[in-house]
N, C-alpha and C positions, 0 to 999 in steps of 0.2 A: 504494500500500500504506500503510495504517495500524498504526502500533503505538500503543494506549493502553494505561499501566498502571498502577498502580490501587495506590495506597499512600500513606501521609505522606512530603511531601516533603522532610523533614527525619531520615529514618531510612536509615542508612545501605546496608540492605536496599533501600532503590529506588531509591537511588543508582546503587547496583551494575547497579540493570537498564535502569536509561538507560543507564548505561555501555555496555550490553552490546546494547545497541538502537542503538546510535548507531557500535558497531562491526563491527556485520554489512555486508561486501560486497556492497552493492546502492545502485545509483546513485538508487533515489526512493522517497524512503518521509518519513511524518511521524509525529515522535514525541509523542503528549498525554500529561502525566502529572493524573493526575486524583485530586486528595487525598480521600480519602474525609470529612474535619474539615470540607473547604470546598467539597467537590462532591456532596454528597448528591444533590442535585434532578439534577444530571448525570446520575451511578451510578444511579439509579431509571430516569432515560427510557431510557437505554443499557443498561439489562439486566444489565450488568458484575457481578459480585460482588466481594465481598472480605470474605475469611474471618481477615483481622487477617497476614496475610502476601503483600507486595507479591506481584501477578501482572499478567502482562502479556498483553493479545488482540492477535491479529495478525487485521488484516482487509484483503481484498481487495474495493470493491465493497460490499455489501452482505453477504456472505458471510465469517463470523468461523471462526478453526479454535480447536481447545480450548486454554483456557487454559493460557500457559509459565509456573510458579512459581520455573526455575531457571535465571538468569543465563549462565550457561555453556550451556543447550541453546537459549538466545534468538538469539544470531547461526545456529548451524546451523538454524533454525527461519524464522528471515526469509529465508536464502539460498536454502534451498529451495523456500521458496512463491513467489521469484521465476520459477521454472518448471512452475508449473501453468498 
């Protein structure tokens, strides 16, 4: 499992969503945070958006579910794709 997400890494808004990426109960998963100042060319190949407010994509595989904007539904959101 993947979580990329997608903000400055210097704002305390995607701070909060590592945070909260990084405390979901699930033994394997990897977190990218991918600044939109210094990953442009990234965010373009990957599709990602960002509307000026960190979000973050949970992906399994090839297959990405809709974007989480809120910190607090990002653990309940990794746990459960743990069982798809």
């Amino acid at each position: 499992m993947r979580v990329t997400i997608v903000g400055p890494e210097s704002s305390k808004s995607t701070r909060m969503m590592i945070g909260a990426a990084h405390r979901a109960r699930i033994p394997f998963r990897s977190v990218e945070v991918l600044d939109p100042r210094t990953h442009a060319e990234d965010l373009e190949a990957s599709g990602f958006g960002y509307a000026g407010e960190p979000v973050a994509y949970i992906c399994i595989g090839t297959s990405c579910q809709a974007p989480v904007t809120d910190p607090v539904v990002l653990p309940e959101r990794l746990e459960g794709s743990r069982h798809r």
